[in-house]
RODO-2510 file (C-alpha; in nm, 4 decimals, decimal comma):
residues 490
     n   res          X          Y          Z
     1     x     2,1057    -0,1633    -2,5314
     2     x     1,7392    -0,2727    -2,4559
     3     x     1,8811    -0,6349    -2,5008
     4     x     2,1296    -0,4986    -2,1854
     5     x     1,8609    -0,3858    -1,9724
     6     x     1,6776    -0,7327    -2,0133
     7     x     1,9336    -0,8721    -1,9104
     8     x     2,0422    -0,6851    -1,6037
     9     x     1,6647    -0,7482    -1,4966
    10     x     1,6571    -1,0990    -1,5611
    11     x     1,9835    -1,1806    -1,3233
    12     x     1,8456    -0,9513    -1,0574
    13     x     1,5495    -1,1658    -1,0386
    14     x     1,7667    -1,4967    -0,9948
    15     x     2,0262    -1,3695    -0,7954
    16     x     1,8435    -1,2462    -0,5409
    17     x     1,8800    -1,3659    -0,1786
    18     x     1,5247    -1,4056    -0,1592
    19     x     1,4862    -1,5940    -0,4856
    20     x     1,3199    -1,8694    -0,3733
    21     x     1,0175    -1,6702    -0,2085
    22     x     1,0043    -1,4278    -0,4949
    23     x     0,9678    -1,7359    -0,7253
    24     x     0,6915    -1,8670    -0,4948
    25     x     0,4939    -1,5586    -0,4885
    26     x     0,5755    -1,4913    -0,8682
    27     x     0,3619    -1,8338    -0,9293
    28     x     0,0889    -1,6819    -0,6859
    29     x     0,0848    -1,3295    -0,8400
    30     x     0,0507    -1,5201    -1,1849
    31     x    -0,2682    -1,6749    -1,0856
    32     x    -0,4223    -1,3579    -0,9143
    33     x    -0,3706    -1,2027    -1,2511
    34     x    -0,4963    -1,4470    -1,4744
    35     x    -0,8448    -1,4123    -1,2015
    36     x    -0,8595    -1,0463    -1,2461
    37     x    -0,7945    -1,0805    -1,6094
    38     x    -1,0763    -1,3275    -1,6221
    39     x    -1,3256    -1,1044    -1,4076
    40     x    -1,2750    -0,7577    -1,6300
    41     x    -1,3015    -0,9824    -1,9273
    42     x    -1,6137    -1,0886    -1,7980
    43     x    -1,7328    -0,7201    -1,6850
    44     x    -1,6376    -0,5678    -2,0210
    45     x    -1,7935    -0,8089    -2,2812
    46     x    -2,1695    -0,7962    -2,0358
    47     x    -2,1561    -0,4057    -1,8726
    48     x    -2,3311    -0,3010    -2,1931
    49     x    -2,6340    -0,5877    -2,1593
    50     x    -2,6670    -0,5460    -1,7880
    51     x    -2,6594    -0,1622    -1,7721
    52     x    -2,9198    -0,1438    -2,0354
    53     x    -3,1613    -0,4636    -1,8944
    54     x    -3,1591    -0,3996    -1,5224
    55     x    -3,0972     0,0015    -1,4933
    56     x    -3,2273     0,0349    -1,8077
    57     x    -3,0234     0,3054    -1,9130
    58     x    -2,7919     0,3943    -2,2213
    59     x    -2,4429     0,1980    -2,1196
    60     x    -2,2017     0,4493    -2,2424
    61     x    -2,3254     0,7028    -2,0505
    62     x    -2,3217     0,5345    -1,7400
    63     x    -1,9940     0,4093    -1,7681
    64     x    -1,8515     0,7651    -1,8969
    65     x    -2,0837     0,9206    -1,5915
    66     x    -1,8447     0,6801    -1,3290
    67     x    -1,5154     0,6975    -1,5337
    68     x    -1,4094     0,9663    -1,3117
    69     x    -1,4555     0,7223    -1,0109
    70     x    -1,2537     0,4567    -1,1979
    71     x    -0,9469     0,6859    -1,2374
    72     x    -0,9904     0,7637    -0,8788
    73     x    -0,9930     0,4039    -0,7867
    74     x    -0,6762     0,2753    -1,0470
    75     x    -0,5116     0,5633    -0,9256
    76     x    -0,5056     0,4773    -0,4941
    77     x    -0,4778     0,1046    -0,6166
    78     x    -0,1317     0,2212    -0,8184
    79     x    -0,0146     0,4082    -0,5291
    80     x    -0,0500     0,0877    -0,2895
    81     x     0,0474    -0,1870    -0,5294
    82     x     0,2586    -0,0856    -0,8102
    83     x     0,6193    -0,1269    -0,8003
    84     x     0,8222     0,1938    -0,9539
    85     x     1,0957     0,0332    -1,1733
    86     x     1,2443     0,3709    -1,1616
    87     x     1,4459     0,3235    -0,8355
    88     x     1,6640     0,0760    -1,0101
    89     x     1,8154     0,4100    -1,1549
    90     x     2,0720     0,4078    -0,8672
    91     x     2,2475     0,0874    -0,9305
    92     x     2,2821     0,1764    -1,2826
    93     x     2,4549     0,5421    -1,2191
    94     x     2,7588     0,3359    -1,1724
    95     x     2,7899     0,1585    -1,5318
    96     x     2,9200     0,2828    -1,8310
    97     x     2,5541     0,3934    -2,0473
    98     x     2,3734     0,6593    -2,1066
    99     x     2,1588     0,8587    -1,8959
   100     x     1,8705     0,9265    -2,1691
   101     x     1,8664     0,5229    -2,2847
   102     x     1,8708     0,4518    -1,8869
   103     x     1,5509     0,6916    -1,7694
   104     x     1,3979     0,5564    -2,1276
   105     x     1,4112     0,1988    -2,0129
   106     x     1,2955     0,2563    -1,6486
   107     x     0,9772     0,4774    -1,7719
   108     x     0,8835     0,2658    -2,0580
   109     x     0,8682    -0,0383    -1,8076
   110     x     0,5512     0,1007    -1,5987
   111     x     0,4380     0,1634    -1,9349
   112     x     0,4130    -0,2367    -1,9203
   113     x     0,2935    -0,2795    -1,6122
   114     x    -0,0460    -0,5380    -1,5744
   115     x    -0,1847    -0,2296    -1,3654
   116     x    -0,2211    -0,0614    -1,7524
   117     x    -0,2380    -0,4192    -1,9297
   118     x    -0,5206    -0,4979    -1,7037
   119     x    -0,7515    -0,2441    -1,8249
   120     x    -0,7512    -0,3652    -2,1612
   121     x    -0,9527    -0,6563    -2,0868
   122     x    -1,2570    -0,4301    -1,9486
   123     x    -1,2601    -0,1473    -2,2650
   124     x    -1,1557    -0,3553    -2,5846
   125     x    -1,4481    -0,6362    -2,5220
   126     x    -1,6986    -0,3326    -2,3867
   127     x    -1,5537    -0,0993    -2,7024
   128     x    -1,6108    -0,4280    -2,9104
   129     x    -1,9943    -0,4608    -2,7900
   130     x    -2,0804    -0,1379    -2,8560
   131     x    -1,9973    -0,1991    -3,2374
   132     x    -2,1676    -0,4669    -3,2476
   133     x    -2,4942    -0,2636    -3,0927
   134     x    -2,4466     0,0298    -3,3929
   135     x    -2,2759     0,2547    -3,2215
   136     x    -2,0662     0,5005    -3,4286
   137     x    -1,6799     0,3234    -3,5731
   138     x    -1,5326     0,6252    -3,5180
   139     x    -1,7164     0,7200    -3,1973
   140     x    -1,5569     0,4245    -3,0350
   141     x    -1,2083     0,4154    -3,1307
   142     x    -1,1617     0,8172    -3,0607
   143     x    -1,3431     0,7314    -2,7045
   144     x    -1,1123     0,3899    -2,7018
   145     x    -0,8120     0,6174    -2,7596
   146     x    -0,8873     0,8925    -2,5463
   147     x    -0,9696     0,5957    -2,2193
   148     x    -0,6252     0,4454    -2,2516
   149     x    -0,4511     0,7848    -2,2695
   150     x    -0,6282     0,8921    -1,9597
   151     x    -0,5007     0,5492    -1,8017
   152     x    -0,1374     0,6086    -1,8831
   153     x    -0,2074     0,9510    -1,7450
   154     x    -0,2314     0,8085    -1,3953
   155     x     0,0860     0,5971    -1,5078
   156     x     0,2609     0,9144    -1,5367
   157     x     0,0931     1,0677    -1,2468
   158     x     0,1756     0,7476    -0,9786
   159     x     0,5430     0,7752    -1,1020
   160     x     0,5049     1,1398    -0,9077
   161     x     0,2917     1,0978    -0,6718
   162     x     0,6115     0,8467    -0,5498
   163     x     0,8385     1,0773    -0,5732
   164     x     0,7294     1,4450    -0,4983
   165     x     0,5871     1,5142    -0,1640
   166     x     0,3873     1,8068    -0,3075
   167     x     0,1968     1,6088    -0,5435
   168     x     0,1080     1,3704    -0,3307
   169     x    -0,0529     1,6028    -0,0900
   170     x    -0,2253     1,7614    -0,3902
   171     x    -0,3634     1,4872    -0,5235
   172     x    -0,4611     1,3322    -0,1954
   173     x    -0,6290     1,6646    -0,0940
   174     x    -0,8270     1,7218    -0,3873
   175     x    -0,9691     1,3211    -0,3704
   176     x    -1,0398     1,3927    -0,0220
   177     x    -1,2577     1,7396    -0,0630
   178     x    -1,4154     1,6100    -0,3662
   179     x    -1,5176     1,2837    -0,2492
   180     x    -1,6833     1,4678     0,1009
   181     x    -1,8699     1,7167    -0,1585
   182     x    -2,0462     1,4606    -0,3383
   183     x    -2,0873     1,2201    -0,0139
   184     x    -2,2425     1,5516     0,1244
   185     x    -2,4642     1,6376    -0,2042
   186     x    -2,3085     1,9468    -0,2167
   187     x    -2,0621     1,9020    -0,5723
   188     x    -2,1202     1,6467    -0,7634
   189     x    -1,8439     1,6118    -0,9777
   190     x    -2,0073     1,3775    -1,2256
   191     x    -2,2401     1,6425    -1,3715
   192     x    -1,9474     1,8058    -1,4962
   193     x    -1,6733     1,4696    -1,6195
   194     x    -1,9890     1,2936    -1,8025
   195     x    -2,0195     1,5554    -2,0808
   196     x    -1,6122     1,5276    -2,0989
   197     x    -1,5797     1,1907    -2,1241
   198     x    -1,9142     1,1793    -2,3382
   199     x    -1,7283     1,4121    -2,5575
   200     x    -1,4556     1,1932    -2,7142
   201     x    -1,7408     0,9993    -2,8725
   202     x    -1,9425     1,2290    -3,0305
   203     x    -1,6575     1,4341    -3,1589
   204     x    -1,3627     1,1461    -3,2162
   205     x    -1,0819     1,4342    -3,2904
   206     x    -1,1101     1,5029    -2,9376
   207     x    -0,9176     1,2312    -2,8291
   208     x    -0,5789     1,4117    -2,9157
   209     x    -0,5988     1,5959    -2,6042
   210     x    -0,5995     1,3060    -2,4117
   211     x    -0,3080     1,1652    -2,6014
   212     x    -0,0870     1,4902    -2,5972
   213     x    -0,1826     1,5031    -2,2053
   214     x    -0,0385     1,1583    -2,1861
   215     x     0,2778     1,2550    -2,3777
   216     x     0,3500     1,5804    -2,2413
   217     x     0,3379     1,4031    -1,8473
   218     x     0,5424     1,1513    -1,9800
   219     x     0,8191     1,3937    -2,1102
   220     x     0,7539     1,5825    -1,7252
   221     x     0,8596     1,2227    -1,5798
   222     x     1,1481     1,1514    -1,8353
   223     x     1,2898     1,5393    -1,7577
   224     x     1,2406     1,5506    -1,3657
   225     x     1,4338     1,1691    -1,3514
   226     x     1,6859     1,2779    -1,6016
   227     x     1,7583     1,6224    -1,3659
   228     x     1,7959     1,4323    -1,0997
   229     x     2,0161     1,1644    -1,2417
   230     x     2,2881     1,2405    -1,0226
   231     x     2,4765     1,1242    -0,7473
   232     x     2,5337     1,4571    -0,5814
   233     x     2,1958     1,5952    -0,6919
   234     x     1,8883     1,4334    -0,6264
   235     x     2,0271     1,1048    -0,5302
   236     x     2,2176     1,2773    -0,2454
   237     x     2,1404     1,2004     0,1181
   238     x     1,9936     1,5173     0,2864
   239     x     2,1992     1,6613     0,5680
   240     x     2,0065     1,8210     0,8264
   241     x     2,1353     1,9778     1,1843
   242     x     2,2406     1,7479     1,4572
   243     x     2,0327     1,7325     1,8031
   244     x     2,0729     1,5661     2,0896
   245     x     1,7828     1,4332     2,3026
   246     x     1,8674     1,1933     2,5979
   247     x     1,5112     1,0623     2,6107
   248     x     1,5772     0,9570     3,0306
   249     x     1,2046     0,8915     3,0912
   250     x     1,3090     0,5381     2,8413
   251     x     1,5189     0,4507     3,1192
   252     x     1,2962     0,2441     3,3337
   253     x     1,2651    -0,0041     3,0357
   254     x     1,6336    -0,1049     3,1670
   255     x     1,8509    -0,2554     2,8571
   256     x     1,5695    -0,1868     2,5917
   257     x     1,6094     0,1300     2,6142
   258     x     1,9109     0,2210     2,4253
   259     x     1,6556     0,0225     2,1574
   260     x     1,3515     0,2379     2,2010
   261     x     1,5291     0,5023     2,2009
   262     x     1,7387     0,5017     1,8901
   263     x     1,3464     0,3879     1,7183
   264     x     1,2302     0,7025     1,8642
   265     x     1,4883     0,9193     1,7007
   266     x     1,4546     0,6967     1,3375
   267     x     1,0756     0,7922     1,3835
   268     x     1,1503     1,1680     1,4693
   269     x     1,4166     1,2521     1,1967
   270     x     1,3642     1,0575     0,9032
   271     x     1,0884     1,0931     0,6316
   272     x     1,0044     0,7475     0,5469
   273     x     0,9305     0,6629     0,9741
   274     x     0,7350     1,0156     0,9891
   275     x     0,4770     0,9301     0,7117
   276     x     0,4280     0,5484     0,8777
   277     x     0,3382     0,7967     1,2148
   278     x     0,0542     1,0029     0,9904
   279     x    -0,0724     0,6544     0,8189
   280     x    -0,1131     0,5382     1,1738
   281     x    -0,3275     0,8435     1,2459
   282     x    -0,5379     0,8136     0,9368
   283     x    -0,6276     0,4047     1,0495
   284     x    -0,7696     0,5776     1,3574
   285     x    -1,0272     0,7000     1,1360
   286     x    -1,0533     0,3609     0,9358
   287     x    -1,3351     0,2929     1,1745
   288     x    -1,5948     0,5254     1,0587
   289     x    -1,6616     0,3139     0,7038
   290     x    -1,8060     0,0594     0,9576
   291     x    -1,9357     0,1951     1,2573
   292     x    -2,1278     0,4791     1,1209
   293     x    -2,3324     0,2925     0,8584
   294     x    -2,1910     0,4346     0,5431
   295     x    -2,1131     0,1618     0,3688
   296     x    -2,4517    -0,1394     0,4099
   297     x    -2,2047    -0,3992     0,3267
   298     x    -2,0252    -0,3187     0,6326
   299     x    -2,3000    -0,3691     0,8432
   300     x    -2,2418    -0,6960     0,9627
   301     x    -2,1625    -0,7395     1,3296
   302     x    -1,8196    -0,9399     1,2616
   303     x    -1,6694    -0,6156     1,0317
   304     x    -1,6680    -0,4376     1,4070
   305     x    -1,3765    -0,6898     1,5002
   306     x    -1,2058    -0,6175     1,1602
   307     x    -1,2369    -0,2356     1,2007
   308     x    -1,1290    -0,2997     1,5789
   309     x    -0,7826    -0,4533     1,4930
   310     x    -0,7045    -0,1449     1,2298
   311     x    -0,8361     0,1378     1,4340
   312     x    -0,5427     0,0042     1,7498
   313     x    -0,3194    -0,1477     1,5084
   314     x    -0,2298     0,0986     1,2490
   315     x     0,1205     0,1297     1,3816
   316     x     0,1171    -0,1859     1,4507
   317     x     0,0635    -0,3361     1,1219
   318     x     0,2483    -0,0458     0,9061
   319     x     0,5987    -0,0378     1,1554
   320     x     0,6131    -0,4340     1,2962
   321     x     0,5812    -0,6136     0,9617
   322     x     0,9188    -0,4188     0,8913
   323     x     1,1431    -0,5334     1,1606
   324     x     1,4299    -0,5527     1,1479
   325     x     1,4017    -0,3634     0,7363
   326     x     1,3988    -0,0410     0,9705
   327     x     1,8001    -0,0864     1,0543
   328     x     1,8655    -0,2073     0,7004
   329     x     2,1413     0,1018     0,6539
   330     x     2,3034    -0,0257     0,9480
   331     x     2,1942    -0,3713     1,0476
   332     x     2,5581    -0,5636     0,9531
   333     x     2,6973    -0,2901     1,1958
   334     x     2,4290    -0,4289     1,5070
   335     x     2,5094    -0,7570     1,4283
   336     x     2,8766    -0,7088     1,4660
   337     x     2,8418    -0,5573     1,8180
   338     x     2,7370    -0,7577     2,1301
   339     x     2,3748    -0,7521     2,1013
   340     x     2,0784    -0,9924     2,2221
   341     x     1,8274    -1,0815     2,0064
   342     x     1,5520    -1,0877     2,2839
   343     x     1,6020    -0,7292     2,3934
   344     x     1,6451    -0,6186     2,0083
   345     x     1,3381    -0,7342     1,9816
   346     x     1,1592    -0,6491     2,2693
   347     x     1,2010    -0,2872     2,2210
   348     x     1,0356    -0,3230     1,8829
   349     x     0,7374    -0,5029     2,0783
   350     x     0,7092    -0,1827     2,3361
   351     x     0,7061     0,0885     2,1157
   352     x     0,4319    -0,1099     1,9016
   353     x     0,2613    -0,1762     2,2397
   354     x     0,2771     0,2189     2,3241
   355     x     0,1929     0,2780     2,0178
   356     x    -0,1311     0,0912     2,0238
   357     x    -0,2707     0,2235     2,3233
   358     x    -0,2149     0,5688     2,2446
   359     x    -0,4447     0,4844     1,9285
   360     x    -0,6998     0,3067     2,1653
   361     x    -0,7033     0,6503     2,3660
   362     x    -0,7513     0,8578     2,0470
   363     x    -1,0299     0,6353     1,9432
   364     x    -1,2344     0,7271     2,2507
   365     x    -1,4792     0,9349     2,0395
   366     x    -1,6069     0,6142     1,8874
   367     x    -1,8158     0,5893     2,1877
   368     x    -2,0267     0,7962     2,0223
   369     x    -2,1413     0,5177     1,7984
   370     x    -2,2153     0,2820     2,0415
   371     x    -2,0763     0,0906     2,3088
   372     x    -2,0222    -0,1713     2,1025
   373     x    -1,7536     0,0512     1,8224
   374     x    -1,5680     0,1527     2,1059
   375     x    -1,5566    -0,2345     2,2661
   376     x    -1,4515    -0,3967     1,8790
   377     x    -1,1441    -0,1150     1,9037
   378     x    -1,0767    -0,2040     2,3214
   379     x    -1,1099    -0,5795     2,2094
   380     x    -0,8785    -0,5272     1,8867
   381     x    -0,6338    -0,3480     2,1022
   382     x    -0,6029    -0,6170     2,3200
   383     x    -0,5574    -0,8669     2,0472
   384     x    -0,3124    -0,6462     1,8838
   385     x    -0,0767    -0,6639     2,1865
   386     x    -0,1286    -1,0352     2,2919
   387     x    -0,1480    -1,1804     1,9494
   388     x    -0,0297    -0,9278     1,6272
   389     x     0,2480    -0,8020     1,8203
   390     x     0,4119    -1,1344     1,7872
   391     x     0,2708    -1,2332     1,4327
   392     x     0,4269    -0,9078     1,3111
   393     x     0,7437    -0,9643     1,4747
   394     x     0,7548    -1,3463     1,3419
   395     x     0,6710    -1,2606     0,9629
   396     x     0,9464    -0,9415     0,9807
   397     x     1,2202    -1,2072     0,9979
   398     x     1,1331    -1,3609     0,6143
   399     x     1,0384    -0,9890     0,4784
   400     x     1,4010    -0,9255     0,3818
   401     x     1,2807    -0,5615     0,2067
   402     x     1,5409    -0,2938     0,2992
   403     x     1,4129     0,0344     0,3442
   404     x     1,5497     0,4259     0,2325
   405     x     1,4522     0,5690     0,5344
   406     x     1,5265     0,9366     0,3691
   407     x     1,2671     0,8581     0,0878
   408     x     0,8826     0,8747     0,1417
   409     x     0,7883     0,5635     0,0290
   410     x     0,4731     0,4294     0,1907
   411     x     0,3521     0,3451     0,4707
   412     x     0,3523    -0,0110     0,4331
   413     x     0,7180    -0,0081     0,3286
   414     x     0,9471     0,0584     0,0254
   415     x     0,8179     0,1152    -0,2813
   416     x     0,6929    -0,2238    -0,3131
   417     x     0,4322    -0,0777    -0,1203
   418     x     0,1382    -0,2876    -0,0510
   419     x     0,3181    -0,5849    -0,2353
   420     x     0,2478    -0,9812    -0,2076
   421     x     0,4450    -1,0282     0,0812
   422     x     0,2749    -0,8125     0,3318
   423     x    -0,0744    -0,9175     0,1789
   424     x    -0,0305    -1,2825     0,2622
   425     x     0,0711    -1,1899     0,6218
   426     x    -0,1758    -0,9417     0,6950
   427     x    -0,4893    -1,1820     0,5966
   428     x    -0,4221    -1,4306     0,8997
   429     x    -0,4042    -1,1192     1,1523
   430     x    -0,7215    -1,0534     1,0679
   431     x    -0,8999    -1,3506     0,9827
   432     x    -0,8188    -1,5006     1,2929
   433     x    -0,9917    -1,2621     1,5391
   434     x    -1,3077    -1,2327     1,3086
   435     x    -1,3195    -1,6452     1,3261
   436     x    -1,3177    -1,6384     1,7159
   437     x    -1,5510    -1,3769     1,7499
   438     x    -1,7878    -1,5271     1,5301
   439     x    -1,7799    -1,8745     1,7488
   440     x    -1,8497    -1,6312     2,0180
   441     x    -2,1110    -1,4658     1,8531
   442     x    -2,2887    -1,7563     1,7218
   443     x    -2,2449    -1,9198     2,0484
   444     x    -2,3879    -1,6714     2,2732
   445     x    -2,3896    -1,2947     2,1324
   446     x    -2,1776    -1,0153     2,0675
   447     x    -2,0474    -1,0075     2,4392
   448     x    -1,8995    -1,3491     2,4542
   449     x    -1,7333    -1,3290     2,1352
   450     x    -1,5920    -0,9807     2,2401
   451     x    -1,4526    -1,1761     2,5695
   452     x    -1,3077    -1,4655     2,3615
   453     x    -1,1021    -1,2244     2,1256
   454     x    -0,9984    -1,0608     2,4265
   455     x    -0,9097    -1,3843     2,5940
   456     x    -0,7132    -1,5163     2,3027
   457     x    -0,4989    -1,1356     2,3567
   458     x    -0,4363    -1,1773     2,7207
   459     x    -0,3202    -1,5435     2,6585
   460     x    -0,0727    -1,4394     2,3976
   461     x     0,0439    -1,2044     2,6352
   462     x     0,0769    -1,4381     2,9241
   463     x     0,2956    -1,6792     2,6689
   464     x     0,5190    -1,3670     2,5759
   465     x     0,8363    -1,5165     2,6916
   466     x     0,7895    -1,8139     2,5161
   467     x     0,7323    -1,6600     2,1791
   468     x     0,9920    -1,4720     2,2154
   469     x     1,2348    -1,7553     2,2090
   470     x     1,0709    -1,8844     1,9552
   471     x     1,0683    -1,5791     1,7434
   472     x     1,4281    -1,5016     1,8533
   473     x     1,5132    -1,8163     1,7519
   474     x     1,3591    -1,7722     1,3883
   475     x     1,5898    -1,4330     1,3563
   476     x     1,9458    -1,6192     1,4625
   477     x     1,8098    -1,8948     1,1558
   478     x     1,7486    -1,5700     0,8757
   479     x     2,0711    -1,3857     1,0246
   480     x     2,2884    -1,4320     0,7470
   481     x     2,0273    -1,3885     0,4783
   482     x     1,9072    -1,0608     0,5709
   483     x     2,2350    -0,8923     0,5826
   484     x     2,2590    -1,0793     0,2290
   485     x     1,9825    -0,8968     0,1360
   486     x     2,0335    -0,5791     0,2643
   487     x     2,3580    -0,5811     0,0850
   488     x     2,1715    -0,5329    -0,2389
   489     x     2,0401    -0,2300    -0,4104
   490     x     1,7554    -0,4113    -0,6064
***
């Protein structure tokens, strides 16, 4: 049976209508793995040596003292980047196998995943030094055990954090309040973890809690996915009450605005749109990492253009990137009517533009900060509409990713999530302001290389048309290979 499953994943991978660009970005994933591998290699075997020479400290404590902030951390990067093998449950409800061997296979996978693999190249060369520096045999391996049971923990944890709203708004709220608590001086939650984690050390039998924690969550995933292993049960489309709203104030946008419209609704009724609405709200607030001098390393005058383009373009970036993955459930049926490309499109471009100035409003208070937050988010705005309204647009047509838009999955689409795709468009949005504003800067000060990122937005806007043909032109070209892909399940 496993020898089936294998199988069924290897032909997914090749048959895919996106094969080629999977391939390509398999090759580039391989080699960001190998560097990470490299770099907690690197961390694990000389933590111990530089803890002790230059904070001059005992190195298991310190790392057991900021374990809890490492959980944290592997946790929000699993909930971004790793992919949940468990949605390929669906396709598989319609073959002849059994339900246990299928939930089995799909759990056991993200038991595999390099997100767990990876920490095994920081703890097995640090757990390996501290043997070699007489510390206790069985010390180690019951603290060894006890790590990577807390790691598969979050394994367990990620797979519902994806799946049930009310654990992700648990688990986000208590991150939230305890990270302002110990920002604030008021809790720090270290006091309390070090002893805990210290504790699996100096008593090794300790480490079965760890372990049965890991299991039990494990047999909470397998049960909740085997419940729900139904077509007419958890897999079923929810049905909610029909309304009617005729949205006339649209109608000045002429033809769009049968478009912008029918967005509007897919914003207002489905889950999936609605949590891309509250991620756009939380960018607003991306801002304050940078402008208010929390973080030193953000001090530098060129991070205000970068916090600029995220404060405006949080819709932006989280709802444009998609197009068209938003009408995946009924794309085929648009391209079978009598539709333009241009005006398809443009209505995507307004409701990102509307979008993006409400977020400029909101961001007023930034003001507060300086002249100069509030002019980075004004600037970034601008930017966002002449330039990154296009990009977005452009890269849409090659990110072939349909989306479930009754499933919360993400704000930056599917349950891919943050994946490879949307990583290697995003850099160029924002690499590309922060390189004209530092010839600005360099040139003549902040103000000139405010104007030039500004100028480089109005000129993209002024050269709208023209993109647009180009961009529509792009779409007609992937036509027939998005509907191949929407077609598919995996």
């Amino acid at each position: 049976m496993l020898k089936q499953f294998i199988s069924l994943e290897w032909k997914s991978f090749f048959r895919s209508a996106s094969f080629k660009v999977n391939l390509a970005l398999k090759i580039l994933m391989i080699f960001g793995a190998l560097y990470f591998i490299v770099a907690f290699a690197a961390m694990g075997a000389f933590s111990y040596f530089i803890i002790e020479e230059k904070m001059d400290q005992e190195p298991l404590l310190v790392v057991n003292k900021f374990f809890i902030f490492y959980l944290v951390a592997d946790l929000v990067m699993r909930y971004f980047l790793q992919k949940m093998p468990i949605l390929n449950i669906k396709p598989l409800l319609y073959l002849p196998l059994k339900k246990d061997q299928v939930v089995s296979f799909c759990i056991n996978k993200t038991m595999l995943s390099f997100f767990n693999i990876l920490h095994a190249f920081f703890f097995i060369p640090f757990s390996i030094t501290l043997l070699f520096n007489d510390y206790s045999f069985l010390g180690v391996i019951g603290w060894h055990l006890a790590v990577l049971a807390f790691i598969y923990c979050n394994n367990f944890i990620n797979i519902f954090v994806n799946n049930k709203d009310i654990v992700f708004y648990s688990v986000i709220g208590v991150l939230i309040t305890l990270g302002v608590l110990f920002y604030y001086d008021i809790f720090d939650s270290t006091q309390y973890t070090q002893p805990v984690f210290q504790a699996f050390y100096n008593q090794p039998y300790l480490a079965i809690i760890p372990l049965v924690l890991a299991f039990v969550l494990y047999k909470m995933a397998f049960n909740y996915f085997r419940k729900n292993f139904y077509l007419d049960a958890g897999l079923a489309k929810k049905v909610d009450i029909a309304e009617t709203d005729n949205m006339k104030w649209l109608d000045r946008f002429g033809s769009v605005s049968t478009f912008l419209k029918n967005d509007i609704k897919l914003i207002k009724r489905n889950k999936r749109s609605k949590t891309t609405v509250i991620m756009s709200v939380i960018f607003i607030f991306y801002g304050l990492l940078f402008f208010t001098g929390t973080l030193s390393m953000y001090d530098g005058p060129f991070w205000r253009i970068f916090a600029g383009i995220f404060v405006s373009g949080g819709f932006l970036f989280s709802f444009g990137q998609f197009v068209p993955s938003w009408d995946s459930a009924y794309y085929p049926l648009m391209m079978s009517q009598n539709i333009r490309y241009k005006e398809y499109l443009e209505s995507k471009w307004y409701l990102m533009v509307i979008a993006t100035v409400i977020s400029t409003v909101l961001a007023l208070f930034y003001l507060y900060f300086g002249w100069q937050a509030y002019a980075a988010v004004v600037v970034g705005a601008i930017y966002n509409i002449g330039v990154n309204s296009h990009v977005v647009l452009w890269g849409g047509a090659y990110i072939k990713t349909p989306i479930d838009l009754t499933s919360n999955k993400k704000a930056f689409g599917d349950k891919k999530a943050f994946n490879v795709k949307t990583l290697l468009l995003t850099i160029p949005k924002l690499l590309l302001p922060m390189v004209i504003y530092a010839i600005g800067h360099f040139a003549n000060g902040e103000v000139l290389g405010f104007c030039l990122v500004a100028l480089a937005g109005v000129f993209g806007f002024l050269f709208k048309n023209k993109v647009f043909s180009i961009i529509e032109k792009i779409y007609k070209a992937e036509k027939y290979k998005t509907l191949a892909a929407y077609k598919q399940n995996n």
